[in-house]
C-alpha positions as CSV (number, residue, x, y, z in Angstrom):
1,X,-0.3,-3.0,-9.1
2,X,-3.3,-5.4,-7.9
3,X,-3.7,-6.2,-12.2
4,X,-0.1,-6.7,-13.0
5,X,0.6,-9.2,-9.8
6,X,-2.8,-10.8,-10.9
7,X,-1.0,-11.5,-14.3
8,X,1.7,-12.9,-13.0
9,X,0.1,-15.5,-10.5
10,X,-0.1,-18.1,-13.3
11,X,3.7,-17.8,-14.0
12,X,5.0,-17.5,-10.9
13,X,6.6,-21.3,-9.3
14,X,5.0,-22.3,-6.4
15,X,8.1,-22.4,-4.5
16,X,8.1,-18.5,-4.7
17,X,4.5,-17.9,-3.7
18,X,5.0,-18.0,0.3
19,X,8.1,-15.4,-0.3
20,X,6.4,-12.8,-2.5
21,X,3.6,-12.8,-0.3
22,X,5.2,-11.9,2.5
23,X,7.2,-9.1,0.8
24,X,4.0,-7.8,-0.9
25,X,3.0,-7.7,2.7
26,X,5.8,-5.8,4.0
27,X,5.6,-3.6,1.4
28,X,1.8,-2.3,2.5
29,X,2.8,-2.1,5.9
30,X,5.7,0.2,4.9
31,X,3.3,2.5,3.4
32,X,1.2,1.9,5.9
33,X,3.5,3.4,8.7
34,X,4.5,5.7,6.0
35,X,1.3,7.9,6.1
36,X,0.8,7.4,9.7
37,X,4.4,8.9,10.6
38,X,3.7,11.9,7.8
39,X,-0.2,12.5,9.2
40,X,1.4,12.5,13.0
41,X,4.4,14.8,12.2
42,X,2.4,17.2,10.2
43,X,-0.1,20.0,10.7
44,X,-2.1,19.8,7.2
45,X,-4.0,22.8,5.8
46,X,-7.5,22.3,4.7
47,X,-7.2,21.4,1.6
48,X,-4.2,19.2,2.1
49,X,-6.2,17.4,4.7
50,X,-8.5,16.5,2.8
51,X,-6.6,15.4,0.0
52,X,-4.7,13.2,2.5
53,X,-7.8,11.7,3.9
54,X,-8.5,10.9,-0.3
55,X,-4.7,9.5,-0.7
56,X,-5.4,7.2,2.5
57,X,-9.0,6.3,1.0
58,X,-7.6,5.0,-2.1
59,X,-4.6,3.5,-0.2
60,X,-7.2,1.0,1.8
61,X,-9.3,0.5,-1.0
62,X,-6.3,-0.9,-3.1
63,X,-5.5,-3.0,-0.3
């Protein structure tokens, strides 16, 4: 995602930069809650927990 908005900074108008930001921002912070609400209304297993500590790794490191 990062790589395809980073292609399309040079052809996006100006005008539109202050708007996208702000929905790429709500769009994290959707996630965001997302996987807080899931890891507070779920009892994980072993090896889901870790895989959900791995999903939320990658999650901040993309962001």
């Amino acid at each position: 995602v990062s790589a395809a908005m980073n292609e399309l900074k040079p052809c996006a108008p100006l005008s539109l930069k202050h708007v996208l930001a702000q929905e790429v921002v709500k769009g994290l912070q959707a996630v965001s809650d997302s996987l807080v609400r899931y890891n507070a209304m779920r009892m994980l297993r072993g090896n889901e927990s870790s895989l959900f500590l791995s999903l939320c790794q990658a999650f901040i490191e993309v962001t």
